[in-house]
N, C-alpha and C positions, 0 to 999 in steps of 0.2 A: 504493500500500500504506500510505503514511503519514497519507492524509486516511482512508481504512477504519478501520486503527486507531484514529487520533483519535476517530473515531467511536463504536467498539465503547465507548473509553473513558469518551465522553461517555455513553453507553445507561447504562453502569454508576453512574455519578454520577446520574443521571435516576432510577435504581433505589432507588440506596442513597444519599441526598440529604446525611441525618441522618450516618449514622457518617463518610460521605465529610468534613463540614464536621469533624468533630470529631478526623479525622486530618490534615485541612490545617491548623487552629488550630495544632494542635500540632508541623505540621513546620513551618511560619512560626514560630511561637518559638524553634525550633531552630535554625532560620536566621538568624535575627534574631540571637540570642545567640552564635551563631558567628562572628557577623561583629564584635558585642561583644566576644567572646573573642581576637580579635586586637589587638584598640585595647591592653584593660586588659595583654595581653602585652607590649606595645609600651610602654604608659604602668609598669607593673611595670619592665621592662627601664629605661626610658630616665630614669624618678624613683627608682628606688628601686636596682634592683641596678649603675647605672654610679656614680651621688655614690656609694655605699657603696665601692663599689672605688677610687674616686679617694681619698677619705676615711680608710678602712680603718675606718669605722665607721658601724655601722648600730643605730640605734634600736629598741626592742620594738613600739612603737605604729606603726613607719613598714612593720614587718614582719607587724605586726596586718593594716593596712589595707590590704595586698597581696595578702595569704593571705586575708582574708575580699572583696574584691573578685573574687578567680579562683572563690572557695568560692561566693560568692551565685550568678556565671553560670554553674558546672558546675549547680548545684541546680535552675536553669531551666531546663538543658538537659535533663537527667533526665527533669525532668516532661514537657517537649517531646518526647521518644523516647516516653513513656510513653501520650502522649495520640497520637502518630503512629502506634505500632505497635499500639497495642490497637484505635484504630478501624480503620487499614486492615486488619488481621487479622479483627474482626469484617465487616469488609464484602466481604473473598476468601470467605470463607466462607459468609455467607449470601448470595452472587450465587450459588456453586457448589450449594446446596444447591436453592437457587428453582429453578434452570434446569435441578436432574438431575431436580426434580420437575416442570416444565416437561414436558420432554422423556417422562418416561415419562408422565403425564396423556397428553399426544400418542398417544404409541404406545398405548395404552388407549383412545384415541376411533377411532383408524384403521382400516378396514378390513380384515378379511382379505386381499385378492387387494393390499394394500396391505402387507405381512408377509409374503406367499408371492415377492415381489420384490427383496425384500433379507435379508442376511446378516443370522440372529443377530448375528457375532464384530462386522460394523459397527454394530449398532444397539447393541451392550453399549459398543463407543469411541464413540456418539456421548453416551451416556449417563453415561460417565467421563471417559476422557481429554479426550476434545476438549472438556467443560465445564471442566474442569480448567486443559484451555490456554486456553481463552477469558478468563478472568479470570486468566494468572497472571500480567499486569503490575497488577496491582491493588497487591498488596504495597508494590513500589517506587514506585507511581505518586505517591500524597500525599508521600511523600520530596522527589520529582520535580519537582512544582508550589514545594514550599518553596523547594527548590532554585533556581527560577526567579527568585524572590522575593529569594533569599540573591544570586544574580548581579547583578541591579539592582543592591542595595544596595551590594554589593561595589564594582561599577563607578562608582557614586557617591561612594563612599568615597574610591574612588583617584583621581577628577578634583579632590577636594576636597582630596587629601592634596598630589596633583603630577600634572602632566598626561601628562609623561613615561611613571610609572610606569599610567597612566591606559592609556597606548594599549598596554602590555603585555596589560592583561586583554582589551582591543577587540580584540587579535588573536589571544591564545589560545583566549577562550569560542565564537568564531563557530567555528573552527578543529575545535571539539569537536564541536559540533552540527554540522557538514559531515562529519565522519568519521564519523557515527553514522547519518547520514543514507544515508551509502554504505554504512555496514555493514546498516541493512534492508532496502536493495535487494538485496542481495549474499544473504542471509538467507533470502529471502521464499517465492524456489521451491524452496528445499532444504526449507526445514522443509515449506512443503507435500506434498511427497512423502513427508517421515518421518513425519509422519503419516495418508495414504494409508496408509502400508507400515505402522503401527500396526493400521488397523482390519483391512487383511489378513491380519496374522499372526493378530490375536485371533479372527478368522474361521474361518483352516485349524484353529487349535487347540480351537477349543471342537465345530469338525466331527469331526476326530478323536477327541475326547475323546465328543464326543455318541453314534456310532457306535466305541465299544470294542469292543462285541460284534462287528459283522462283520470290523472290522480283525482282531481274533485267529483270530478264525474263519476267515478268509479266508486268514490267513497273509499280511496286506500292512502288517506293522508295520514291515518294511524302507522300504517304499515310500511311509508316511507319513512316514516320520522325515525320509527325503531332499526330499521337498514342501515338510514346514515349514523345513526347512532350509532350504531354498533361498529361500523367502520372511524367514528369519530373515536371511540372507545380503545380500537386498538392503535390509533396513532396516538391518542394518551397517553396509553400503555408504554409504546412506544418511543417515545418522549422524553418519558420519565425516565426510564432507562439510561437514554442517551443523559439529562437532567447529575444521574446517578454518578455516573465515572466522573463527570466532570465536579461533581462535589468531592469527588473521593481523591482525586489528581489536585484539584486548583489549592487546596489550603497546605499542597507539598511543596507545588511548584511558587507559592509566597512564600513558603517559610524559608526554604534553602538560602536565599541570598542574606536574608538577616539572619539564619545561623552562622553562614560567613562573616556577615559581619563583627558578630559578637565573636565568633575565633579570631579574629583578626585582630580585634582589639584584648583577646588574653594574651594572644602569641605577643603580638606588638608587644604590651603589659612587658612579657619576662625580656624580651628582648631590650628593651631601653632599660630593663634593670641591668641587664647585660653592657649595657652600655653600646650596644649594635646598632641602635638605629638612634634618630632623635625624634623627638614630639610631632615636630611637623611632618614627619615624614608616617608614622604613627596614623597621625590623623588625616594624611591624604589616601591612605591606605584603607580605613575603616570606609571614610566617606565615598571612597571610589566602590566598595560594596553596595555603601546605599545608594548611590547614584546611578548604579548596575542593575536594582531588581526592579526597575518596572522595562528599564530596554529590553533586557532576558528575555520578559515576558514574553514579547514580539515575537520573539522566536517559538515559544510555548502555542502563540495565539496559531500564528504561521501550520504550526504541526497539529492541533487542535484541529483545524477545518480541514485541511488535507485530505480527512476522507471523508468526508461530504462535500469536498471541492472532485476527486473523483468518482466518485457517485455523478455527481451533476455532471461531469466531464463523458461521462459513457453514455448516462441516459441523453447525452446531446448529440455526442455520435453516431448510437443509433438511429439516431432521424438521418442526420448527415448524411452517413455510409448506404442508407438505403437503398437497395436494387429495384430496376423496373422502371428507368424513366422512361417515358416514352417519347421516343427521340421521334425528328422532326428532319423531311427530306429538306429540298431545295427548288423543288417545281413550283411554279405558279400557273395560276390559269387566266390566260387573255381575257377569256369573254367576260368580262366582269358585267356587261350590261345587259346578260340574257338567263334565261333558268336554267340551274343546272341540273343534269341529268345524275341520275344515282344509278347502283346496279348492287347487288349483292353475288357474287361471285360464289356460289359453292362455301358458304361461310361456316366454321365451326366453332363454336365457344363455350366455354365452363368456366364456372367460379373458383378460385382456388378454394379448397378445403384445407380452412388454420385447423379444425383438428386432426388432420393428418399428416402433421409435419411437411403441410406445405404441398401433396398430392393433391394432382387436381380430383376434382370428383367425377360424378356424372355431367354426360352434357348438357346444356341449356338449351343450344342448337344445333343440328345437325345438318348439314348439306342443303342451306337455305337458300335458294337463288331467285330473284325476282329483282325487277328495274322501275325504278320510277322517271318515266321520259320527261325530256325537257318540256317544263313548261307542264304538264300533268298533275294531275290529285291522287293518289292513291291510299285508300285504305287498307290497316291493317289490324286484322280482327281475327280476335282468337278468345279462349276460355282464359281464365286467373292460374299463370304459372304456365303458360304455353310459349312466351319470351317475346310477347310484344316488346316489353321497354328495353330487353336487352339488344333490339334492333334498334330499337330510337337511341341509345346508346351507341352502339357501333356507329350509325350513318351521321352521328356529332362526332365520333372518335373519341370519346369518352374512354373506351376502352380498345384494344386492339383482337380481331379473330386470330384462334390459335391455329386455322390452319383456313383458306380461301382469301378473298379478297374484297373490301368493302371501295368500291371506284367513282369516284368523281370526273364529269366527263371525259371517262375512260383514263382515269389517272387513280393507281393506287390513294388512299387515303394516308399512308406513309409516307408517299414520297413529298406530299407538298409541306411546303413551308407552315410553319404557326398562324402568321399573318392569312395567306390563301384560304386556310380551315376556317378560321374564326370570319372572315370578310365573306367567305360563302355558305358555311352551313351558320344556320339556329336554330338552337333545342328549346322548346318550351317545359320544362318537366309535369311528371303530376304533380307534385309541391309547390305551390309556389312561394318562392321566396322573394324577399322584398326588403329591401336596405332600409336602414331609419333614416332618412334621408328624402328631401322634399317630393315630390309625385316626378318633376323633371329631372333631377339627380335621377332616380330610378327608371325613367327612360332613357333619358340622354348618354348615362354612366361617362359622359366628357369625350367618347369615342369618336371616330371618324368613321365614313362606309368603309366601303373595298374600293370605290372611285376614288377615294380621297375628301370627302367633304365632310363638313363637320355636321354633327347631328345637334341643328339647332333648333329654335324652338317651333317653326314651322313644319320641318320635320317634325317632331315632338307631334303636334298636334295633327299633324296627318295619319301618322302611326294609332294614336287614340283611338280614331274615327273609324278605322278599318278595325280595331279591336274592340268596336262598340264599346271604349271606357268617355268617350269625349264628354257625355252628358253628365256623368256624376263630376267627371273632374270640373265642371264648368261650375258646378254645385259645392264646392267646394270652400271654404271662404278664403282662402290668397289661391283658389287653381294648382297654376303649377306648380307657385313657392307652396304651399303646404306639404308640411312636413307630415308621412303618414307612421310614424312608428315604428318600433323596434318589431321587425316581420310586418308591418304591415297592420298592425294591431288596431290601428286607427278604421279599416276598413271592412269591409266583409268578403267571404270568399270567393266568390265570383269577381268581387271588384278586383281584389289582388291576382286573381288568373288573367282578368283583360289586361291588368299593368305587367304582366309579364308579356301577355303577347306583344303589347303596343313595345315593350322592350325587343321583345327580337326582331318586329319588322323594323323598329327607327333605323336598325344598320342597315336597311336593305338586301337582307339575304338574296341569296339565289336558288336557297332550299330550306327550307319552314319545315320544320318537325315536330310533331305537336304529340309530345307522351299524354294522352288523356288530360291534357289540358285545358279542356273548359267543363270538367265533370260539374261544378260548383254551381255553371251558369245556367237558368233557363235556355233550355229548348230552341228557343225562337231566337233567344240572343246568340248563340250557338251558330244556328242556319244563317243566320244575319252575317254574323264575322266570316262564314266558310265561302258562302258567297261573296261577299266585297273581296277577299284575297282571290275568288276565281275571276272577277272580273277586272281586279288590279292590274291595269296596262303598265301602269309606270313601274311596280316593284319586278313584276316578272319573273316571279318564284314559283319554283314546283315546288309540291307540298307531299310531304307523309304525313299522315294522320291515326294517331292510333286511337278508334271509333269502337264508340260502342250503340250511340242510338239510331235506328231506323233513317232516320231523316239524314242525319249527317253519311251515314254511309253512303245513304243514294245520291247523295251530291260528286261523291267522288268517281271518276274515271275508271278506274280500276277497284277490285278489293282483292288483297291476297290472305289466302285464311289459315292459320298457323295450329297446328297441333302438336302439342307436346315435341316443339322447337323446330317441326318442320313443315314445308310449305305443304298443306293436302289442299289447293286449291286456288286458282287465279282463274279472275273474271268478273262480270257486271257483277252488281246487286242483284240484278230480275236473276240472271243465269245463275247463280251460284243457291239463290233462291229454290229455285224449280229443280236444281239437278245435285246439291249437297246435302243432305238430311242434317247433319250432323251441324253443319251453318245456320239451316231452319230452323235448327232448335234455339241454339243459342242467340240466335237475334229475337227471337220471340223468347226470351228469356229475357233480355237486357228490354226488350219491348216493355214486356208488364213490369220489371223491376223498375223503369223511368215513371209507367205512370203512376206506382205508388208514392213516389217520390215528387211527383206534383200535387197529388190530391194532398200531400202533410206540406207542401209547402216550403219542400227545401230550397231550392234554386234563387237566386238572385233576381229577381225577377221586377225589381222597383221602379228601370231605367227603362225611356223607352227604346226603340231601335232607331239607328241610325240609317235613313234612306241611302 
């Protein structure tokens, strides 16, 4: 544990090269001048305040020259704190700040099925905390180094003074650094478990918190409370533990320096009976002990966090080191002002299974082929758990197929550039999310199309219009400046599903994919929006749709109909109607399930339509 932290410590000096030097300078001065500060105590004492008292008379100038010899070394020291703390401060802080940016950049290149693996509540502590504890011997550390420095000297000091008082400090400093040494061993697996038990509590709580709604609903606020309890319980536990050694280590690592001390001053004691040393030297001797135990400390603080400094250090790693990005070719595509054509190539995919050390499982799809032509609607419909979304997924590149081809006008979906993906496809999810952030922040998101133009607020509000949100937004009291809430909270479901479409057309896709994206909305606002995007000259987007009501299917061009991950079927509505039982049933399934869901009155249904 003590060469890892060494380590982590060294990365950080590799990092912060500059402020690191600028906070050793200045605790080596401080060192340096404390070990000064004992002499001129000594040389004060032993010239100046013992003849005065033998005498009973002291001079102005001999009082001058005392008082501005302590005044010159506090004023060094000053500046030495000042150059210690201000750079090690700058460089806690811009390691913590590189590395939460680190870490989320990470999480922004990774994967989905790499996200769908891990906890929220762990990836927000790997993102705080645990960068937080990875540098938080930063602080003490340049203290720590001077301190090393101030040890030499010290112990140079005392061979030089008396050999005697010399092997005092040869036994106390080593004595220090062995204690401390056991105290990080002692350390090492408790704090890694307090902070395990960190990212788990912030896990259960942000799940709890995420899911309000069904907790109250459910009537299991009893049952969350007693969960996180329980997990707040053993970081407690936990804690206290940690709490424990350090009760058991800290009142060793104060005493040792003032046991030196006090040996110092017996030793000293026989020696000046001896007539081996003199007084002032006696007393710069004792006083450079006391002057020693709080810089020591530094050192002590320094090996204290170490392991919890690597702890954080690994749990930051892991995100770092992570496998699976999903690299990005270098093609683009010309046509930016026409629809683009999709095609599924023969597609296969599965989720990885984390409980099988990482085997994939069964497939989700298997040998999927179907195209949506430029400029075209096509539906896609199937039972719950047949991989509708895990299409709508591939054909945004959310994720990649593990063996066929997902192609954009006839161009692999790997090969193009980030920019080309994001400028031609838009995913609408089932979910909708929605930024706390005014109604046009959550359109506009500050983007540009794939032509280059900015998404302003005419844009904004043509995008609206075609996602039948224009009328509520206009109802709104500041429009577009209003702010709708953390999700969206300020709105209702349907509202929040139009403000996501109006978000993916304002880029002007060239391909609109809509995972069951207007479940929330009435019917007729539904047919409303499918229509304006099929009559929309100017966007000129082909669309997938993953459908489930009557009406919206029959709008579309195509339906291809998916069973347990494979294509059993492409063609009209009427056709697949008349010649697929297994179609028939389930659309007259989702039939009567929609219209019990109007006669209770779920749908959004308050706004009118937009012609």
């Amino acid at each position: 544990m003590l060469l890892k932290g060494l380590w982590v410590l060294g990365r950080a000096v590799r990092d912060e090269p500059h402020m690191f030097a600028i906070s050793v300078v200045g605790s080596v001065v401080f060192s340096l001048l404390t070990i000064a500060t004992a002499f001129v105590s000594g040389w004060v004492v032993g010239e100046i305040a013992l003849p005065a008292i033998d005498d009973r008379h002291v001079t102005t100038g001999t009082l001058l020259l005392g008082g501005a010899a302590i005044l010159a070394v506090s004023l060094g020291k000053i500046l030495g704190i000042f150059g210690r703390r201000l750079g090690a401060g700058a460089m806690q802080f811009r390691l913590q700040a590189r590395y939460r940016q680190a870490v989320t950049r990470r999480y922004l290149r990774l994967p989905l099925e790499w996200h769908q693996r891990h906890a929220t509540g762990t990836l927000l502590s790997n993102a705080n905390a645990d960068v937080e504890s990875a540098w938080y011997p930063i602080a003490p550390f340049p203290m720590a180094v001077g301190t090393v420095v101030m040890l030499v000297a010290a112990i140079a000091s005392l061979f030089a003074t008396d050999w005697a008082l010399a092997l005092v400090g040869v036994a106390v400093f080593p004595t220090l650094l062995t204690v401390n040494v056991a105290y990080s061993r002692r350390m090492a697996p408790r704090v890694a478990k307090s902070q395990q038990l960190r990212a788990e509590v912030s896990a259960v709580a942000h799940e709890s918190f995420d899911g309000a709604l069904v907790v109250k609903t459910m009537g299991r606020e009893a049952a969350e409370t007693e969960r996180f309890s329980a997990k707040t319980v053993e970081l407690r536990d936990a804690t206290i533990q940690v709490g424990r050694v350090r009760a058991m280590f800290d009142p060793v690592l104060d005493a040792l320096p003032s046991i030196g001390t006090l040996a110092v001053l017996v030793v000293g004691g026989l020696r000046f009976g001896q007539g081996a040393v003199e007084v002032s030297e006696v007393v710069s001797a004792a006083f450079l002990f006391t002057v020693l135990a709080f810089p020591v400390r530094a050192i002590g603080w320094v090996l204290a966090e170490l392991p919890r400094s690597v702890v954080g250090w690994e749990r930051i790693r892991h995100v770092l080191d992570a496998e699976g990005d999903m690299a990005y070719g270098s093609t683009t595509l010309p046509e930016v002002h026409k629809p683009a054509a999709l095609r599924f190539d023969d597609v296969h995919f599965a989720y990885t299974d984390t409980d099988t050390d990482g085997r994939r499982g069964g497939d989700v799809l298997s040998g999927v082929t179907f195209d949506v032509p430029a400029g075209r609607t096509v539906a896609l419909v199937g039972s719950t758990g047949s991989g509708k979304s895990t299409v709508a997924a591939l054909a945004a590149r959310l994720v990649d197929p593990h063996a066929g081809a997902v192609r954009l006008d006839g161009v692999d979906a790997r090969e193009l550039t980030q920019e080309a993906l994001a400028g031609t496809v838009a995913l609408v999810a089932q979910v909708p999310f929605v930024f706390d952030d005014t109604v046009r922040g959550n359109v506009t998101l500050d983007r540009r199309t794939a032509a280059g133009h900015p998404v302003d607020d005419e844009a904004a509000w043509s995008a609206l219009r075609l996602a039948q949100a224009d009328g509520f937004v206009k109802q709104l009291a500041d429009g577009l400046d209003t702010t709708v809430g953390e999700r969206g909270t300020s709105l209702s479901g349907g509202q929040r599903q139009r403000l996501t479409i109006a978000r993916a057309l304002a880029g002007a896709p060239r391909l609109l994919v809509l995972d069951d994206a207007t479940s929330a909305v009435d019917p007729r606002v539904e047919a409303a929006i499918l229509a304006a995007l099929r009559r929309d000259d100017d966007r000129q987007a082909s669309i997938l749709v993953v459908a489930y009501r009557r009406a919206t299917i029959a709008l579309a061009d195509e339906v291809v109909y998916l069973e347990r991950g494979r294509v059993a079927a492409r063609g009209t509505h009427a056709d697949l109607l008349a010649t697929v039982p297994g179609y028939a049933d389930l659309v007259t399934a989702y039939e009567k399930a929609e219209a019990e869901k109007e006669r209770e009155h779920v749908f959004d249904d308050e706004e009118s339509v937009t012609a």
